[in-house]
VOVEX-23862 format. One line per 8 residues: number of its first residue (from 1); their letters; for each residue x, y, z of C-alpha. Coordinates in nm, 2 decimals. Layout:
# VOVEX-23862
NUM = A = X:Y:Z; ...
//
This chain:
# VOVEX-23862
1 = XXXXXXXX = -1.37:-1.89:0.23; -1.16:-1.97:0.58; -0.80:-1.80:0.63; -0.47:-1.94:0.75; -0.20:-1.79:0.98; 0.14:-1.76:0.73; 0.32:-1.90:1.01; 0.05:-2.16:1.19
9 = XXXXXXXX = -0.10:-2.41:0.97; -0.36:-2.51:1.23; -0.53:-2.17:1.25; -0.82:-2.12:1.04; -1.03:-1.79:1.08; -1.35:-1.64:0.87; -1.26:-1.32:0.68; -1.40:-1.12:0.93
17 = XXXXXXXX = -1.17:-1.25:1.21; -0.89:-1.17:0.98; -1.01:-0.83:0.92; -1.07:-0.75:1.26; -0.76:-0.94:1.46; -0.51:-0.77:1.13; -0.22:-1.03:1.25; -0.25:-1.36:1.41
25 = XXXXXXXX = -0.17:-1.46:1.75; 0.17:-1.55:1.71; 0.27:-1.29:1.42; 0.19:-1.41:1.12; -0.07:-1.27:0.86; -0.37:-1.40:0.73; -0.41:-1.54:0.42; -0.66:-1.68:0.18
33 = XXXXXXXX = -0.73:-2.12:0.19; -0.80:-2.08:-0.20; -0.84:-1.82:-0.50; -1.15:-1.83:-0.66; -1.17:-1.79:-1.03; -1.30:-1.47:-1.15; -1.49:-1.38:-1.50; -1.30:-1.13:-1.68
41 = XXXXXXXX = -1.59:-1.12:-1.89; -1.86:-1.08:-1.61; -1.70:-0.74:-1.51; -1.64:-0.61:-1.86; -1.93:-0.36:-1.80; -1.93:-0.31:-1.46; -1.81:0.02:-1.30; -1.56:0.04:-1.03
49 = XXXXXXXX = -1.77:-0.03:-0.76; -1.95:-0.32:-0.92; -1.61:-0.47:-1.01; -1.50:-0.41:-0.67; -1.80:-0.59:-0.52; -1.78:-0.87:-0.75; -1.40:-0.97:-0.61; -1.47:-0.86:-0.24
57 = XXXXXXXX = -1.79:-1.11:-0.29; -1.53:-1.35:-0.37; -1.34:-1.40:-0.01; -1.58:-1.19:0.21; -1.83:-1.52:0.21; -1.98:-1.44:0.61; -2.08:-1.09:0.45; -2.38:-1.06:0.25
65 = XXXXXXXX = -2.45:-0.93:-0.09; -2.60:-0.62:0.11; -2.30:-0.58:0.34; -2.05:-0.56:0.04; -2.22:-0.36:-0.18; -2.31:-0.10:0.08; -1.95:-0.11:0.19; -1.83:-0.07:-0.16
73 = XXXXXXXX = -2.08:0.22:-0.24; -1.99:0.41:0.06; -1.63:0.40:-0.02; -1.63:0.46:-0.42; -1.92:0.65:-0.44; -2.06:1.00:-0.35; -1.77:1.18:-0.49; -1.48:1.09:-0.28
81 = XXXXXXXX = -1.26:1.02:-0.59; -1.24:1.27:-0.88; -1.51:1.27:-1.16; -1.57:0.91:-0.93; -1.38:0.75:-1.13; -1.11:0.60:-0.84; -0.88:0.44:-1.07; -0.83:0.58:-1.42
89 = XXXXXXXX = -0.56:0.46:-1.70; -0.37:0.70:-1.89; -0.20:0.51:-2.19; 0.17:0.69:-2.27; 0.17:0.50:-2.60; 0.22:0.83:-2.87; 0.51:0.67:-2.95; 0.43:0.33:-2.99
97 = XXXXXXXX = 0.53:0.19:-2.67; 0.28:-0.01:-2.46; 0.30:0.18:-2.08; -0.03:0.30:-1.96; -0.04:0.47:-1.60; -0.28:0.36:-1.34; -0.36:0.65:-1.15; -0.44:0.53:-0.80
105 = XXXXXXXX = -0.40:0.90:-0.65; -0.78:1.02:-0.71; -0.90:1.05:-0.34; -0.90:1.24:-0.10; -0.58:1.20:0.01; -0.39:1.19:-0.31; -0.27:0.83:-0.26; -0.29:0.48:-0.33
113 = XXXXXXXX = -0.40:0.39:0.04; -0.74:0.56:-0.04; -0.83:0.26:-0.26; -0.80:0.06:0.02; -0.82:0.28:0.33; -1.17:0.43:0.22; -1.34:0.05:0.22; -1.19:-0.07:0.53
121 = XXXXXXXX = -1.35:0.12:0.79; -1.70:-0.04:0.66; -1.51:-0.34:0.66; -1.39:-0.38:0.99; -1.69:-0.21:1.16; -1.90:-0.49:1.04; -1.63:-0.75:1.10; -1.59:-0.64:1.47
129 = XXXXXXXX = -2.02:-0.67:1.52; -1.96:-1.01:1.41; -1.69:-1.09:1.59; -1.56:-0.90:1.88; -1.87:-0.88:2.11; -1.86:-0.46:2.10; -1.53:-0.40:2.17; -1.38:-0.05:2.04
137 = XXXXXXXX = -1.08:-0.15:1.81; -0.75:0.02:1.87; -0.64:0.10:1.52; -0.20:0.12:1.50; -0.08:0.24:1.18; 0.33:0.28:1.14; 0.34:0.47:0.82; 0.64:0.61:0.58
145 = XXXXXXXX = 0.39:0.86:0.45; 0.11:0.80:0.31; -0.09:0.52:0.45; -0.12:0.73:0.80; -0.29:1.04:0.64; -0.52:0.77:0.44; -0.58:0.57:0.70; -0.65:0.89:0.92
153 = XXXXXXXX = -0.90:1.03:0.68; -1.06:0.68:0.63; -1.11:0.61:1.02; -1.19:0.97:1.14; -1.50:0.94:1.38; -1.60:0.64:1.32; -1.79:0.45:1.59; -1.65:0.19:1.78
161 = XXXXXXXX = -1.27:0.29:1.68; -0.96:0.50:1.82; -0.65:0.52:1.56; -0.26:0.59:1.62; -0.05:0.65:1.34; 0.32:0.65:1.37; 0.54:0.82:1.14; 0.96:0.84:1.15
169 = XXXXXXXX = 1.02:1.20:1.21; 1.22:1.29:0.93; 1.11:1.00:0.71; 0.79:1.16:0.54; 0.78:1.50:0.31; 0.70:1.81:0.45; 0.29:1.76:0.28; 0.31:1.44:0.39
177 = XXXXXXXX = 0.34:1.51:0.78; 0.08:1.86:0.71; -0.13:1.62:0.61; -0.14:1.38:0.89; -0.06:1.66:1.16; -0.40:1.89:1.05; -0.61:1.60:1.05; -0.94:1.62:1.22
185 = XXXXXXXX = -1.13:1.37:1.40; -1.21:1.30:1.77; -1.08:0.94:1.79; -0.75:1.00:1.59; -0.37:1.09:1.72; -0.06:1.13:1.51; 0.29:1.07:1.69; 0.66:1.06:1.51
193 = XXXXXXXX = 0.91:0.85:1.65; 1.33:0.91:1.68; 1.40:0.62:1.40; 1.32:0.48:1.06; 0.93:0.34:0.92; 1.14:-0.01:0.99; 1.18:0.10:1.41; 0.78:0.24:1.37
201 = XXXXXXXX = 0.66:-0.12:1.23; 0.83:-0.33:1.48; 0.72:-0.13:1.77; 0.37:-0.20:1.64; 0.42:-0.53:1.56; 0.57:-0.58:1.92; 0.21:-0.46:2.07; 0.02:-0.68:1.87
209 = XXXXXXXX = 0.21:-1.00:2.00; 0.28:-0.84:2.37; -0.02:-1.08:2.57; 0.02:-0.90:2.85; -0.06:-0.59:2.73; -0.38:-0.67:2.50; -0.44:-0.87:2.82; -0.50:-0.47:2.97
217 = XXXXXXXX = -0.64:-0.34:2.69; -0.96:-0.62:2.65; -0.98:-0.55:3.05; -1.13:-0.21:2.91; -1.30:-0.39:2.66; -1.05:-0.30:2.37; -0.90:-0.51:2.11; -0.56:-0.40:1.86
225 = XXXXXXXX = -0.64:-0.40:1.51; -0.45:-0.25:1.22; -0.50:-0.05:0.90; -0.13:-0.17:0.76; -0.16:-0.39:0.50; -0.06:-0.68:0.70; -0.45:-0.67:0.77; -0.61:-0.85:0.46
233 = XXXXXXXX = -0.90:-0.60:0.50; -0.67:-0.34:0.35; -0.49:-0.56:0.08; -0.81:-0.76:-0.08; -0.95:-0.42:-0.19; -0.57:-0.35:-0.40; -0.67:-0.69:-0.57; -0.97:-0.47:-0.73
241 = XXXXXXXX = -0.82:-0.23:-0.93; -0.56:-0.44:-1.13; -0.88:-0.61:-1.29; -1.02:-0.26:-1.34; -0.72:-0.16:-1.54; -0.71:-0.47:-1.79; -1.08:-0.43:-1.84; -1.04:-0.05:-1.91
249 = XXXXXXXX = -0.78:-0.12:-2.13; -0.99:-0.39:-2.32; -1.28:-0.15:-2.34; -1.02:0.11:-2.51; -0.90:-0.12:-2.71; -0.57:-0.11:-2.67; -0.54:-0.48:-2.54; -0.77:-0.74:-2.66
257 = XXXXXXXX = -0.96:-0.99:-2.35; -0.66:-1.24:-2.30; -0.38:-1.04:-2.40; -0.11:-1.06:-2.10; 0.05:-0.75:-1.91; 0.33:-0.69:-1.72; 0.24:-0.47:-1.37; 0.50:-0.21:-1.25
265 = XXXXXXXX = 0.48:-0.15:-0.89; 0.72:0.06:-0.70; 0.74:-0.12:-0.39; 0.81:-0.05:-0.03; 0.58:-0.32:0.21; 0.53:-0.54:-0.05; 0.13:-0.54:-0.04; 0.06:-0.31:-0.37
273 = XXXXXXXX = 0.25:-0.56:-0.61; 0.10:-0.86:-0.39; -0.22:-0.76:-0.46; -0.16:-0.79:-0.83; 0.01:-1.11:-0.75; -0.33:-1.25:-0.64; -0.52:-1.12:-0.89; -0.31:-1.32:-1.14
281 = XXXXXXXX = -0.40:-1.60:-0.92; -0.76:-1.49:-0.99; -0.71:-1.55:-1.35; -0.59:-1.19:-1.43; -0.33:-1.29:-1.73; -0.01:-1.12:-1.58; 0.33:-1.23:-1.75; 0.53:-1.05:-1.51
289 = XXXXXXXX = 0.57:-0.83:-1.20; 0.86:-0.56:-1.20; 0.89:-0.48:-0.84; 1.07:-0.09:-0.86; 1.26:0.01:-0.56; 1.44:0.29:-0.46; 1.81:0.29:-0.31; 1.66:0.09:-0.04
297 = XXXXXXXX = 1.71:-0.16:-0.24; 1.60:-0.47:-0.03; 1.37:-0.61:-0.24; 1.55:-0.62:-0.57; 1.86:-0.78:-0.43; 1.66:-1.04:-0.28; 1.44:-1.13:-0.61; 1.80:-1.17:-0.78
305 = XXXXXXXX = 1.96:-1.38:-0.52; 1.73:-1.55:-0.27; 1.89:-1.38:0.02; 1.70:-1.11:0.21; 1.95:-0.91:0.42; 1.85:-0.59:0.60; 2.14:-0.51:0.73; 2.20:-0.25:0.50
313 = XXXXXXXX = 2.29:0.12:0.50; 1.92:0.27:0.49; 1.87:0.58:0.30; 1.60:0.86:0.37; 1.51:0.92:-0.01; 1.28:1.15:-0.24; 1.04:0.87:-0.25; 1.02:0.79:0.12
321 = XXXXXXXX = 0.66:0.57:0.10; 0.91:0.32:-0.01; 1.21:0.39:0.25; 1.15:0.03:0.42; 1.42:-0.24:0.45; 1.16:-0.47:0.58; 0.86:-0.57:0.34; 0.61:-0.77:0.54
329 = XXXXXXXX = 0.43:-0.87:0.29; 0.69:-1.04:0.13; 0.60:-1.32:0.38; 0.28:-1.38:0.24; 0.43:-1.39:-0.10; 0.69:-1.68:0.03; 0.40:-1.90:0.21; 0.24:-1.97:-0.12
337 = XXXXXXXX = 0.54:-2.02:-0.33; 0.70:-2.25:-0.05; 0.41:-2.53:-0.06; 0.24:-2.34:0.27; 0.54:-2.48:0.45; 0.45:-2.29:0.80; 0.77:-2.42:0.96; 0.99:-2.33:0.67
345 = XXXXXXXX = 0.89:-2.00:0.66; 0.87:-1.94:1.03; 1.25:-2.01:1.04; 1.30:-1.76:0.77; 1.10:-1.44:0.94; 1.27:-1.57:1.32; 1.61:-1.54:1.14; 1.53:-1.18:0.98
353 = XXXXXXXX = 1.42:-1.11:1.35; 1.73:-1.30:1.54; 1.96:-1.18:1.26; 1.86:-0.96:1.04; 1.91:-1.20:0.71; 1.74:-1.49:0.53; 1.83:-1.76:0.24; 1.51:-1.89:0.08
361 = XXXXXXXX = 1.58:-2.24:-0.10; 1.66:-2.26:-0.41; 1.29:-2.39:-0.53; 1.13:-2.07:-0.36; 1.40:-1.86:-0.53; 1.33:-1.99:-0.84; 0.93:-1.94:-0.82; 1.02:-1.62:-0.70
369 = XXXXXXXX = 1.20:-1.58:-1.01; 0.98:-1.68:-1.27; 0.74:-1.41:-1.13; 0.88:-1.11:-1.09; 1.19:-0.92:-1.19; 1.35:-0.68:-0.95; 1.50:-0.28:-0.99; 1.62:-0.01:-0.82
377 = XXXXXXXX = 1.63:0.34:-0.87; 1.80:0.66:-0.69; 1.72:1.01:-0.62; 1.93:1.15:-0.93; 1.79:0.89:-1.16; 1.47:0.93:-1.01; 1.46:1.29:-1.11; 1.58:1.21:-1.43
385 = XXXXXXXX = 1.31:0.98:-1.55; 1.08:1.26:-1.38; 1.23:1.50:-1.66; 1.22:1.28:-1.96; 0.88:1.17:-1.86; 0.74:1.46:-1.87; 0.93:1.63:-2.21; 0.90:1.29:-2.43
393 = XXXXXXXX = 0.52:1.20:-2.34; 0.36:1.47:-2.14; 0.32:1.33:-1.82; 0.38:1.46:-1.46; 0.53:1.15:-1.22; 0.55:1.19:-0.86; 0.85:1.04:-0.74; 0.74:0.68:-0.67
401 = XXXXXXXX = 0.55:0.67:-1.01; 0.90:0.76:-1.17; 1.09:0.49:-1.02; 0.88:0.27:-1.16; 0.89:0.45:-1.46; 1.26:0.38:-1.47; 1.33:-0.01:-1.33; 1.06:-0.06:-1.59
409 = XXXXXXXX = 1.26:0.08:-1.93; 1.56:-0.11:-1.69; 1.34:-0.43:-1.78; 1.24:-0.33:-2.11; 1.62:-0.24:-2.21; 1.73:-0.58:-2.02; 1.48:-0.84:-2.21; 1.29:-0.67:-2.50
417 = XXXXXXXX = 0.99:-0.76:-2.38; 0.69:-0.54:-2.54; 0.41:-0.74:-2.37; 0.19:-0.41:-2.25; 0.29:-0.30:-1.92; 0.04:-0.17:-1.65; 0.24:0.10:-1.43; 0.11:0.17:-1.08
425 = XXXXXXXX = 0.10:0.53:-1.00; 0.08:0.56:-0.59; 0.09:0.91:-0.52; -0.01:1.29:-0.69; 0.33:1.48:-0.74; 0.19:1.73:-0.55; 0.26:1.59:-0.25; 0.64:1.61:-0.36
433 = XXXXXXXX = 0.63:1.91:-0.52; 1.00:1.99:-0.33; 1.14:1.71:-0.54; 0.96:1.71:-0.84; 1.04:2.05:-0.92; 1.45:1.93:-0.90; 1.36:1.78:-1.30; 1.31:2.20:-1.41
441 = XXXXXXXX = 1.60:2.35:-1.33; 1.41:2.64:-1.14; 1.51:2.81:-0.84; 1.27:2.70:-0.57; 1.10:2.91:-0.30; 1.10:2.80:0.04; 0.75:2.68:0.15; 0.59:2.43:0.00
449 = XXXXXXXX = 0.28:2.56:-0.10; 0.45:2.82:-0.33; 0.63:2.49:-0.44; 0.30:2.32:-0.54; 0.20:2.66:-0.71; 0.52:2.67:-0.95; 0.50:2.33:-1.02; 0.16:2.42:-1.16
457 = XXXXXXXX = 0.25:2.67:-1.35; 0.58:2.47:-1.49; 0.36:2.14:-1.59; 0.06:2.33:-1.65; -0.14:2.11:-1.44; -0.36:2.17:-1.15; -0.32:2.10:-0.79; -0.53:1.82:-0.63
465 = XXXXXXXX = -0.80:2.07:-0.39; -0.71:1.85:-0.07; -0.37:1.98:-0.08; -0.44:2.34:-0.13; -0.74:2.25:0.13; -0.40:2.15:0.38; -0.20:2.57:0.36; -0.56:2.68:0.60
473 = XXXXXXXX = -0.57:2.44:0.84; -0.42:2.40:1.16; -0.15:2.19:1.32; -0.31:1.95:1.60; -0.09:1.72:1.65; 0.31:1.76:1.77; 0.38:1.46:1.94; 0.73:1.28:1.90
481 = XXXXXXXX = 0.84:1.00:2.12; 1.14:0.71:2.09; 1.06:0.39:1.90; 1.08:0.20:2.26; 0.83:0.41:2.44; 0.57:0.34:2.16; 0.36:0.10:2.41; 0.34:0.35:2.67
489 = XXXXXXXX = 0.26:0.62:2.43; -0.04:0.39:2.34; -0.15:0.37:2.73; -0.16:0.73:2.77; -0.30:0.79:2.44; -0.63:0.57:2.50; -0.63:0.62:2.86; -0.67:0.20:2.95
//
């Protein structure tokens, strides 16, 4: 299994040139030459880290057997997810509806990212041995919240590696940036930037492709890589748990093996509902994807009209992993459904660059179409479904889950369609608790500790022990610096 550059059809890397590079040479991302078939029935009875081992056996071919399933073991195993089980489905279907909730917030960071973010340090350690000749890898990471504190936790002291993770100052929740400004490790370093998650990825994206200055970085024997999920080290690990999900759902009988889903994703880069994408490609029988946004609302008005415009107003919402207005993964997405027309789609990603706007033709459109069907939510109807969520089935969202939660009964009320609907749930409500306590009426107290206490005692559930592990520790990190100055941050940061 070989990879090709989005935007250059003449590249072709291994995997673990892909997972160690994270973008190609002239910006685009690396994808997969083929999708191999899998055997839904061949991971029936396999736990999660068999299951993940038999798909990351399926495009890691220059790893062995041993190298995947000690990378897979070390991630999902020895407790780092609750009762290790990583990715467990809670079905809301009391009253006959068919909306189960994958949980994807059982690690230790009470996020999505660790499904991916806890694999990929095995992952790229070994990619760089085979590829890099010893070189430490600079790890960059713009986050809107949750992917830093993942990615932070993931890559903490491990060998060979320095991280940076930048995050818009007043883009993330107030657990969110605790989180990422208490983190420990010796070869970490958290900065906010004056600007949006949009002004944080472009200045990384602008070091990757700068020549000149990886030129001074490999002069110290350093290399850029990146824990984003442009790297397909962090997105071939989200392919995992969709098959998880279905197979769970066939053990419990609730679907039978061949029965199609729909998958809910709320959606901010793109890479989460990709992911599911390819495991339909895989053979994974998914009728459609309902990509949820928030008031940034990008994505949804792009799926309904071909045009991708991001010259927008850009709100700072409630749900702010998914306050983006560009989706970078949306270019993989549009290389296969354009015929892996390099040219065509580098015109497209030079005019969001040159102009801030794209038209797709009307073929792509129409693939894009047929796929997936696009939502929106905002903050007051985000707290709503929050509400009725919780009184009509007993179940606590977090603010992303609940947009999801409501573009999907958008869908359901829109077409009828009953077909059994997968919802991804990205993040524990407790790292929201500000927000999620606007759906009870109650006066709330000022920190956000006491926040997560009442919501406790509200929902009458219990808060995830890395976030009351976060009120004892200390601040480390207070950097802030402007979105231009991000390169120079980088040089003083790692001292080339």
């Amino acid at each position: 299994m070989n990879y090709n550059s989005t935007r250059n059809a003449a590249l072709q890397v291994t995997a673990a040139q892909a997972i160690a590079q994270g973008i190609s040479e002239e910006g685009g991302l690396f994808v997969p030459q083929s999708f191999p078939k899998a055997d839904l029935n061949d991971m029936l009875g396999l736990d999660y880290i068999g299951r993940a081992e038999y798909v990351l056996s399926r495009f890691l071919t220059d790893f062995t057997p041993e190298e995947i399933k000690a990378c897979a073991g070390s991630a999902y195993g020895d407790g780092k997810f609750d009762d290790n089980t990583p990715a467990p489905v809670v079905s809301l279907d009391k009253h006959g509806e068919n909306k189960h909730i994958l949980e994807l917030w059982h690690g230790p960071t009470c996020a999505f990212k660790d499904m991916a973010l806890q694999i990929l340090p095995h992952l790229l350690t070994r990619s760089l041995k085979k590829t890099a000749d010893g070189k430490t890898a600079v790890i960059l990471v713009a986050t809107s919240g949750d992917t830093g504190k993942a990615a932070l936790e993931g890559f903490k002291d491990v060998a060979g590696t320095e991280m940076i993770v930048f995050y818009p100052e007043n883009g993330v929740s107030p657990m969110q940036k605790r989180q990422m400004n208490t983190q420990e490790g010796e070869n970490v370093c958290v900065c906010a930037i004056h600007g949006n998650f949009d002004d944080a990825q472009t200045g990384v994206k602008k070091i990757f492709t700068d020549p000149a200055l990886k030129a001074e970085f490999a002069q110290h024997n350093k290399m850029f890589s990146s824990a984003n999920s442009i790297n397909w080290g962090r997105l071939l690990p989200q392919i995992v748990y969709y098959f998880s999900a279905y197979l769970d759902l066939v053990n419990a009988k609730k679907i039978k093996m061949g029965d199609a889903i729909n998958v809910v994703v709320p959606t901010g880069n793109f890479g989460n509902i990709l992911a599911s994408y390819y495991a339909k490609r895989m053979g994974l029988p998914v009728h459609k994807f309902i990509c949820a946004s928030n008031s940034n609302n990008v994505l949804t008005d792009f799926i309904r009209t071909g045009t991708y415009d991001k010259k927008r107003v850009f709100y700072t919402t409630i749900s702010p992993s998914m306050d983006i207005l560009v989706s970078s993964n949306l270019e993989r997405l549009l290389y296969h459904l354009c015929g892996e027309d390099t040219e065509k789609l580098t015109g497209w990603m030079n005019a969001l660059q040159s102009g801030g706007a794209y038209t797709v033709d009307a073929a792509t459109a129409d693939a894009v179409r047929a796929l997936f069907y696009g939502g929106c939510c905002d903050d007051k109807e985000t707290v709503e479904v929050i509400r009725n969520t919780f009184e009509k089935d007993g179940y606590l969202c977090d603010t992303h889950t609940a947009v999801a939660v409501g573009v999907y009964e958008q869908y359901l009320k829109e077409t009828g369609d009953n077909t059994p609907a997968v919802i991804a749930s990205t993040a524990s409500p407790y790292k929201f608790p500000d927000s999620v306590l606007d759906a009870f009426d109650c006066e709330k107290p000022a920190d956000p500790f006491a926040e997560a206490e009442l919501l406790a005692k509200l929902s009458n559930t219990k808060i995830p022990a890395p976030i009351t592990a976060l009120r004892t520790k200390p601040v480390r990190f207070e950097n802030t610096c402007a979105a231009a100055d991000m390169a120079d941050f980088v040089r003083e940061t790692v001292r080339v």
